[in-house]
Structures are given as structure tokens and as C-alpha cells.
N, CA, C and O atoms as a GROMACS GRO file, in nm:
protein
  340
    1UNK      N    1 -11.316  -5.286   1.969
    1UNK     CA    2 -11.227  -5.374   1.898
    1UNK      C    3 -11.307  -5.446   1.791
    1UNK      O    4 -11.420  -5.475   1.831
    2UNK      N    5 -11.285  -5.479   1.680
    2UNK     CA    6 -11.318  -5.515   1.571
    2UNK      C    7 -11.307  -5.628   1.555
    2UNK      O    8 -11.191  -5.669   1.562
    3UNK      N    9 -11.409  -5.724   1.530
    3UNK     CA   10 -11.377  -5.860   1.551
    3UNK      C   11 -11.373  -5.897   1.413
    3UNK      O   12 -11.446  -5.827   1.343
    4UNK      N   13 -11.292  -6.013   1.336
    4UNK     CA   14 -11.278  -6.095   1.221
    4UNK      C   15 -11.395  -6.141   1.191
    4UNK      O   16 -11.448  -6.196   1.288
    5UNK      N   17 -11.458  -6.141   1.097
    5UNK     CA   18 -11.540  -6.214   1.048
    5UNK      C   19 -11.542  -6.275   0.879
    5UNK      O   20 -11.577  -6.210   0.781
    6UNK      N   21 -11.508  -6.374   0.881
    6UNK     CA   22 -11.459  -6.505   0.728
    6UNK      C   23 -11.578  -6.475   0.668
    6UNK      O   24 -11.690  -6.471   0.719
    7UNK      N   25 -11.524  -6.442   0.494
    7UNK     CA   26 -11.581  -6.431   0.428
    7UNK      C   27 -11.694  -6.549   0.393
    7UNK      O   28 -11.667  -6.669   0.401
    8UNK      N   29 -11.826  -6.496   0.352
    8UNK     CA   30 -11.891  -6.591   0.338
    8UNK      C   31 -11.944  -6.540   0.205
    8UNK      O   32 -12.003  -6.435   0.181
    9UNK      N   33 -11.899  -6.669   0.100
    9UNK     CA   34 -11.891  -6.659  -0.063
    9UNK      C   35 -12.023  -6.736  -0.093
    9UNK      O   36 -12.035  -6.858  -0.085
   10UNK      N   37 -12.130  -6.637  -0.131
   10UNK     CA   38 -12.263  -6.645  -0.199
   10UNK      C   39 -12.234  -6.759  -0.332
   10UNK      O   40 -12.330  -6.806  -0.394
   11UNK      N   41 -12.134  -6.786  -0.356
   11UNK     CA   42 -12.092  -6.887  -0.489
   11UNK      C   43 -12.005  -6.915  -0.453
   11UNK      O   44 -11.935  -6.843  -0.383
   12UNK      N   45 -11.962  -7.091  -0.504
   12UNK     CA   46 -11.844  -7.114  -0.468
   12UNK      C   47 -11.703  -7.059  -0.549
   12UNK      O   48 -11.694  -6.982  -0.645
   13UNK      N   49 -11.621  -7.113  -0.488
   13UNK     CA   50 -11.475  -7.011  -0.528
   13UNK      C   51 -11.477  -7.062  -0.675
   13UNK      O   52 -11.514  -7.171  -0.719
   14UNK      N   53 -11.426  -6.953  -0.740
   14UNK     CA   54 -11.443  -6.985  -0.951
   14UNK      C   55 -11.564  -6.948  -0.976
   14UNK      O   56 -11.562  -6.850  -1.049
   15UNK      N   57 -11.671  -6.981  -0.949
   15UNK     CA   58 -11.782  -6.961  -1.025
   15UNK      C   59 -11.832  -6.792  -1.019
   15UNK      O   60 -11.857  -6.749  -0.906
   16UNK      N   61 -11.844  -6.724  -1.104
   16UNK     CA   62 -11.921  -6.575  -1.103
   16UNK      C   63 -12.026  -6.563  -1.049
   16UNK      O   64 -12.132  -6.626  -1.054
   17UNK      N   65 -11.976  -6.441  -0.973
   17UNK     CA   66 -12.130  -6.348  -0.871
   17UNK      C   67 -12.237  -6.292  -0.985
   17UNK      O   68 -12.220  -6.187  -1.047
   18UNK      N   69 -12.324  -6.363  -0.998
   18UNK     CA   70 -12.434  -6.284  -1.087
   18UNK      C   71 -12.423  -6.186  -1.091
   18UNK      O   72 -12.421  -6.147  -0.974
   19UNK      N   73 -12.411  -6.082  -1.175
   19UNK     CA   74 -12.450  -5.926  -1.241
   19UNK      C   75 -12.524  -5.848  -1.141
   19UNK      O   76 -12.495  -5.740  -1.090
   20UNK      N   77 -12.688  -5.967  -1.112
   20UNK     CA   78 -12.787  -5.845  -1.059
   20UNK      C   79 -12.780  -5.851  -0.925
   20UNK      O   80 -12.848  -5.780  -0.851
   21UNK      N   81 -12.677  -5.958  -0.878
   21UNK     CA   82 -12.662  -5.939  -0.706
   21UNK      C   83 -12.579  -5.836  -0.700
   21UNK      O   84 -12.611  -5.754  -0.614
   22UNK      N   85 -12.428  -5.795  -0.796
   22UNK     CA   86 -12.392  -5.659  -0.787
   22UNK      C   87 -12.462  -5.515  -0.779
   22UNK      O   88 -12.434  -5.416  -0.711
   23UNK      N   89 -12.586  -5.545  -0.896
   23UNK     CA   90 -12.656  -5.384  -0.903
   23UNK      C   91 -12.760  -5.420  -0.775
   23UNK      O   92 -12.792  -5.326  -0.701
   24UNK      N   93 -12.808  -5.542  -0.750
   24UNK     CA   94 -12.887  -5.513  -0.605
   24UNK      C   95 -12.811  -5.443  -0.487
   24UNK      O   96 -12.862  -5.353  -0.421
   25UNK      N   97 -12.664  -5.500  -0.464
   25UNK     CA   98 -12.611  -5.457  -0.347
   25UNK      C   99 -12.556  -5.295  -0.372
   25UNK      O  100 -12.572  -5.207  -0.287
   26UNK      N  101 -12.502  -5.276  -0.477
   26UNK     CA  102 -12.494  -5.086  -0.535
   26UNK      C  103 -12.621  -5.020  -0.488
   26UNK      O  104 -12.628  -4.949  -0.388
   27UNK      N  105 -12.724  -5.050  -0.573
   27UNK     CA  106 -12.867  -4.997  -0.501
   27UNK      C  107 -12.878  -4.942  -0.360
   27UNK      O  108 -12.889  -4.827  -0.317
   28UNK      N  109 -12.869  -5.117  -0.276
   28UNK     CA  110 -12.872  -5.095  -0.137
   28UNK      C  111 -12.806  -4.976  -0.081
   28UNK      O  112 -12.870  -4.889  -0.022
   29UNK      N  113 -12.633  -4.972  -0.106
   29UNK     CA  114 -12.574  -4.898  -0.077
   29UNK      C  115 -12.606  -4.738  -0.116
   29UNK      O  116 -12.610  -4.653  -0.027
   30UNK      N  117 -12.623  -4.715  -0.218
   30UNK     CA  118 -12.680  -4.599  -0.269
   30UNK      C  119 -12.801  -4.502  -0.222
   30UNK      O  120 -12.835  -4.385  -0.231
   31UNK      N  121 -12.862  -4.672  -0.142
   31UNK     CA  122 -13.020  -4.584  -0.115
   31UNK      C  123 -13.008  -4.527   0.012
   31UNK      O  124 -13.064  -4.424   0.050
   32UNK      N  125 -12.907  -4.621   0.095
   32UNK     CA  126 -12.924  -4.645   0.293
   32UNK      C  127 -12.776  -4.625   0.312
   32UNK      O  128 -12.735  -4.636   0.427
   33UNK      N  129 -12.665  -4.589   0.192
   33UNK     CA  130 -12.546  -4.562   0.265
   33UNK      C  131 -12.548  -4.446   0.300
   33UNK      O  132 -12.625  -4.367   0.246
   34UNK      N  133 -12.457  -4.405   0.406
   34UNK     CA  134 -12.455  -4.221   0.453
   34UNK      C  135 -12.302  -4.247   0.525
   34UNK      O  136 -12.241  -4.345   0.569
   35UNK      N  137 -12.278  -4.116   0.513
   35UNK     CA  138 -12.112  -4.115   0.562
   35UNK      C  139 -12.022  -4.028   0.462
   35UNK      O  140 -11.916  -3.976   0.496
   36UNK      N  141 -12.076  -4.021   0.337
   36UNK     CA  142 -11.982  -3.976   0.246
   36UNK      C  143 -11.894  -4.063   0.173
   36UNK      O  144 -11.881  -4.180   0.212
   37UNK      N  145 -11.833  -4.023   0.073
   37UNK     CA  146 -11.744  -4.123   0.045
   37UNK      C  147 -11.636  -4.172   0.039
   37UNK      O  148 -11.587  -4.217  -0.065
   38UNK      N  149 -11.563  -4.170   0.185
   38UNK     CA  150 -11.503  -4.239   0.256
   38UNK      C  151 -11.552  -4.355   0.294
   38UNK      O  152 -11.503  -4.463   0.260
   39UNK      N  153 -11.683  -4.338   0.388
   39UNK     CA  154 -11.749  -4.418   0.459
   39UNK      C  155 -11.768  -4.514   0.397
   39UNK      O  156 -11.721  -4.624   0.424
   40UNK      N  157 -11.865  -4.480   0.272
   40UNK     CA  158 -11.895  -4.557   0.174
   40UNK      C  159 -11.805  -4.646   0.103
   40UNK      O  160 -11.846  -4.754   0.062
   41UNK      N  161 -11.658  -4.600   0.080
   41UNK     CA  162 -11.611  -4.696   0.010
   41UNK      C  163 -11.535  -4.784   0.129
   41UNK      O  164 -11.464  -4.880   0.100
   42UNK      N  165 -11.557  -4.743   0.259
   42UNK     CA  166 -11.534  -4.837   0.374
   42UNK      C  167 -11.677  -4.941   0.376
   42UNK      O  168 -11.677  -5.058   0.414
   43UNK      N  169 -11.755  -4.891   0.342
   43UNK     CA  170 -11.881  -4.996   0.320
   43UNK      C  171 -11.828  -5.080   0.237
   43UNK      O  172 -11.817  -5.192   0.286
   44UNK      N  173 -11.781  -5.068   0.104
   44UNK     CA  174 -11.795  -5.139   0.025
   44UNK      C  175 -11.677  -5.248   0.058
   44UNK      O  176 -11.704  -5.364   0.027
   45UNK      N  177 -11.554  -5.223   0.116
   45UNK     CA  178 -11.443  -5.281   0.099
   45UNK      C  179 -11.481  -5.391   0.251
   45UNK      O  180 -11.433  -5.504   0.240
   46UNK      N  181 -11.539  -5.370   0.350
   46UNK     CA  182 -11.622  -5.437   0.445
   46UNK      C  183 -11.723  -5.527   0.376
   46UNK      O  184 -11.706  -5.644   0.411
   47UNK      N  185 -11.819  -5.512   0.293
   47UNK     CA  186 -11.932  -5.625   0.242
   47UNK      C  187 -11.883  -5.670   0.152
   47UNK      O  188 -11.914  -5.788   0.141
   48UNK      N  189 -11.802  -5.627   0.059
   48UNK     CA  190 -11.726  -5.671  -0.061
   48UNK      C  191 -11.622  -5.776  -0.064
   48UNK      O  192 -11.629  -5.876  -0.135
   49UNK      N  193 -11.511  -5.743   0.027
   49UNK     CA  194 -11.439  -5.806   0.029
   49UNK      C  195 -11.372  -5.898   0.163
   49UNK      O  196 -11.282  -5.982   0.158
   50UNK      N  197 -11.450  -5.850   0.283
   50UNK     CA  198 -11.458  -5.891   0.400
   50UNK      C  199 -11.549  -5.987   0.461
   50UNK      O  200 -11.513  -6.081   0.531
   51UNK      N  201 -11.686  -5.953   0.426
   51UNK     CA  202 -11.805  -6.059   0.443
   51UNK      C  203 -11.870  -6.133   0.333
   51UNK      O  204 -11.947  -6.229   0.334
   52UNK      N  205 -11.806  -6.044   0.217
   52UNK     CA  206 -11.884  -6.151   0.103
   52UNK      C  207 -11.784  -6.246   0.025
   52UNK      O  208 -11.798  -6.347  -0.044
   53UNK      N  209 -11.680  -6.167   0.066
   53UNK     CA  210 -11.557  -6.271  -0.006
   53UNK      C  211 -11.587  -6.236  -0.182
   53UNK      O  212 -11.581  -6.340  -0.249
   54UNK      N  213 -11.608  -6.147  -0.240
   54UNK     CA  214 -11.617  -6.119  -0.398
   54UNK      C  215 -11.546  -6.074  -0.460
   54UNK      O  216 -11.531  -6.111  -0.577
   55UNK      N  217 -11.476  -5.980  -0.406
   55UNK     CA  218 -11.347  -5.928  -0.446
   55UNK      C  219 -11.205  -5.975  -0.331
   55UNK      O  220 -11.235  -5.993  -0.213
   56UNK      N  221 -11.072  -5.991  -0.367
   56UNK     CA  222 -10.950  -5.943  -0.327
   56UNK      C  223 -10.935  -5.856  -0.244
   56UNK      O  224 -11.006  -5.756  -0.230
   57UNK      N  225 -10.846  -5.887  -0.186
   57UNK     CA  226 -10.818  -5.779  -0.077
   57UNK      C  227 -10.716  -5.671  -0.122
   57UNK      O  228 -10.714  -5.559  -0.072
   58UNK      N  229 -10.634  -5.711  -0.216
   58UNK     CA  230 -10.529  -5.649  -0.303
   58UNK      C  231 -10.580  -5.525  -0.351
   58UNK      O  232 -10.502  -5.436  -0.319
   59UNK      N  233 -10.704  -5.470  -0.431
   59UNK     CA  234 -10.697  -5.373  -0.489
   59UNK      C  235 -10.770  -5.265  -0.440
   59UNK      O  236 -10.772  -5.160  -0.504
   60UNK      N  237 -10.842  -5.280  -0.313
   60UNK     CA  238 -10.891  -5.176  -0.253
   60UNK      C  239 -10.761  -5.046  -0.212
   60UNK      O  240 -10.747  -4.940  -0.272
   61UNK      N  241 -10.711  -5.076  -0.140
   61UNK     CA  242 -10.604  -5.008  -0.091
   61UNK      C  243 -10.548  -4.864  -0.207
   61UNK      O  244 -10.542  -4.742  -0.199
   62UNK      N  245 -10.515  -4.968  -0.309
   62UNK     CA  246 -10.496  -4.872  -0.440
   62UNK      C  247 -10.604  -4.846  -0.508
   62UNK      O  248 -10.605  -4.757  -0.594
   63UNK      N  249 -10.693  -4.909  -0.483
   63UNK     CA  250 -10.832  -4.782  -0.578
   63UNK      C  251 -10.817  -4.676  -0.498
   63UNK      O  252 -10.758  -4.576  -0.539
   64UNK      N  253 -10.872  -4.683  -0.359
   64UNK     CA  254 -10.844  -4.599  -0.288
   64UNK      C  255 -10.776  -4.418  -0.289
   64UNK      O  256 -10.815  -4.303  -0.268
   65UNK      N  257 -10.664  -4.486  -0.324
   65UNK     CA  258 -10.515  -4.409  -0.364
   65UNK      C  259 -10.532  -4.340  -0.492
   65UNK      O  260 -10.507  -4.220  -0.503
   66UNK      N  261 -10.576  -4.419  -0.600
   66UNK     CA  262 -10.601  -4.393  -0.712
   66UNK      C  263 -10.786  -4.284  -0.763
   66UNK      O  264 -10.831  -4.207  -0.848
   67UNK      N  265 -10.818  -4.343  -0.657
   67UNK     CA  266 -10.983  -4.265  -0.694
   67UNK      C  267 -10.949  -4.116  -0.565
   67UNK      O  268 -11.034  -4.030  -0.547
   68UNK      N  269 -10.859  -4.115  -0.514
   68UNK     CA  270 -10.810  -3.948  -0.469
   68UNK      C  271 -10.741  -3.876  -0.563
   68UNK      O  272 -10.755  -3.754  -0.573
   69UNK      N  273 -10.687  -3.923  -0.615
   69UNK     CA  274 -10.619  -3.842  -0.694
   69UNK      C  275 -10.650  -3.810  -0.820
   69UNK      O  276 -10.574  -3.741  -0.888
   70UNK      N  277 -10.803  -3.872  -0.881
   70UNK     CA  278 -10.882  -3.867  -0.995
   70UNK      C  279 -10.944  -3.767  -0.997
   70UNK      O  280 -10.908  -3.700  -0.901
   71UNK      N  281 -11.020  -3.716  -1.053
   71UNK     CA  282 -11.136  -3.587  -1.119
   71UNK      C  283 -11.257  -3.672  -1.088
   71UNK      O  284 -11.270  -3.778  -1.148
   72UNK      N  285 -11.351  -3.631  -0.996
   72UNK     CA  286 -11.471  -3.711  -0.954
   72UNK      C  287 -11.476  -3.797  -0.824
   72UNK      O  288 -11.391  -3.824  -0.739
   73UNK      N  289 -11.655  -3.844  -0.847
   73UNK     CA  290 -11.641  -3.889  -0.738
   73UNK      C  291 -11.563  -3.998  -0.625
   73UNK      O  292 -11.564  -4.109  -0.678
   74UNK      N  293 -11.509  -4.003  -0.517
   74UNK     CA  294 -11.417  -4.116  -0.477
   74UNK      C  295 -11.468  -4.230  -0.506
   74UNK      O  296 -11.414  -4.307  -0.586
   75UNK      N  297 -11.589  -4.258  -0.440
   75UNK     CA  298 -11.693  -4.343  -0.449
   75UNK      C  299 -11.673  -4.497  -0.616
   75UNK      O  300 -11.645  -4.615  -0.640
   76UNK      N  301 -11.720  -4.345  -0.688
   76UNK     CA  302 -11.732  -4.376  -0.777
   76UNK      C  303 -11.634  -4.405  -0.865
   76UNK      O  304 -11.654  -4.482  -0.959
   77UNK      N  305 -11.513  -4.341  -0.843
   77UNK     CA  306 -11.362  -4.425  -0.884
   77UNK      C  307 -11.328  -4.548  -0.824
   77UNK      O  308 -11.277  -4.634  -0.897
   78UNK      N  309 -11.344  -4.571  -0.713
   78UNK     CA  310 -11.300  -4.683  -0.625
   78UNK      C  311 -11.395  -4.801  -0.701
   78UNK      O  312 -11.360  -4.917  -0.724
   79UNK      N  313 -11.484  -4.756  -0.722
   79UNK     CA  314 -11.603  -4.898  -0.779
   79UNK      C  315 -11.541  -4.932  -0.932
   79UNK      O  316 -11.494  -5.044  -0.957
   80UNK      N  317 -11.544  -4.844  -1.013
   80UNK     CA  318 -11.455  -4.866  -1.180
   80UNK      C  319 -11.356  -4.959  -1.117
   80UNK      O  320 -11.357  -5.081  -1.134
   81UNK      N  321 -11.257  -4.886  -1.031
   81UNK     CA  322 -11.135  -4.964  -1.017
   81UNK      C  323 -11.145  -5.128  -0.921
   81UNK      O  324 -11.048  -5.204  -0.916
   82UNK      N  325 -11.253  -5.151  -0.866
   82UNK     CA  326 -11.255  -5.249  -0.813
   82UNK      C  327 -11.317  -5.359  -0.940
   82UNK      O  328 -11.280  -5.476  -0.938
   83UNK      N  329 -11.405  -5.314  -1.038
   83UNK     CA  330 -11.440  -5.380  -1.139
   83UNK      C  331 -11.384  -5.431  -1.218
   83UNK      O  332 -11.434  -5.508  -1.300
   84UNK      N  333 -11.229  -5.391  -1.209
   84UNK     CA  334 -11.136  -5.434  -1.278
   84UNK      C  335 -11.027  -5.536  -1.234
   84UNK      O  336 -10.908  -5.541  -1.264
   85UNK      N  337 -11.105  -5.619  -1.150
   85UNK     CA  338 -11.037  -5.716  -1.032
   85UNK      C  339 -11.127  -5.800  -1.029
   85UNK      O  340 -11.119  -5.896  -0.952
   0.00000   0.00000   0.00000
């Protein structure tokens, strides 16, 4: 069973997530994620928007949706489309 865990926002609410804490945490993921990219964009929508509180919960679902049905990687659609949130 999956327990809740409240986002915990590295900045407070309004103020912008620095740039290079995004390309640090891409990195991370890039170097030590495995699973494919499913998994992966279950990584991301878990540290992203579950424990780090940085993004919405709103647009995963439809990147999702939207980066299957694209030309390329899922991964890598789901991230464009979350950038845009």
C-alpha cells in the first residue's frame, strides 16, 4: 500500500525553482533511472509533483496521453509537455 507523502517545496509557493536544480535532477534521473519510459515518467511525476511539489498535478495525466501518441521518445515528450506548466 502506498503511503501519502506532502509535497515538500524546495522554494516557497510563487517563487521559481532555479534552472540548475531542474538539469541537476534530469541528470540524476538520466544517469540512475531504469525501467524504461514508463517507469521513468512515473519517476518523474512521483519527485516532481508528489514530493517536490514543482509542478501540478493537472498535466501529467495528459502529457502522458499526449507523449503516446507523439513520434519519439515518451520520456521525452512528457518532460516538453510538463515544461509547459
Amino acid at each position: 500500500m502506498a503511503r501519502k507523502v506532502a509535497p515538500k517545496r524546495e522554494a516557497p509557493p510563487g517563487e521559481p525553482i532555479p534552472f540548475r536544480r531542474y538539469v541537476r535532477y534530469f541528470l540524476g534521473l538520466g544517469t540512475w533511472g531504469f525501467g524504461g519510459p514508463i517507469a521513468t515518467v512515473g519517476y518523474m511525476q512521483r519527485d516532481l509533483v508528489e514530493r517536490r511539489g514543482w509542478l501540478g498535478r493537472e498535466g501529467v495525466p495528459m502529457g502522458v496521453a499526449r507523449g503516446q501518441i507523439m513520434a519519439g521518445a515518451l520520456a521525452a515528450q512528457v518532460v516538453m509537455w510538463m515544461g509547459s506548466f
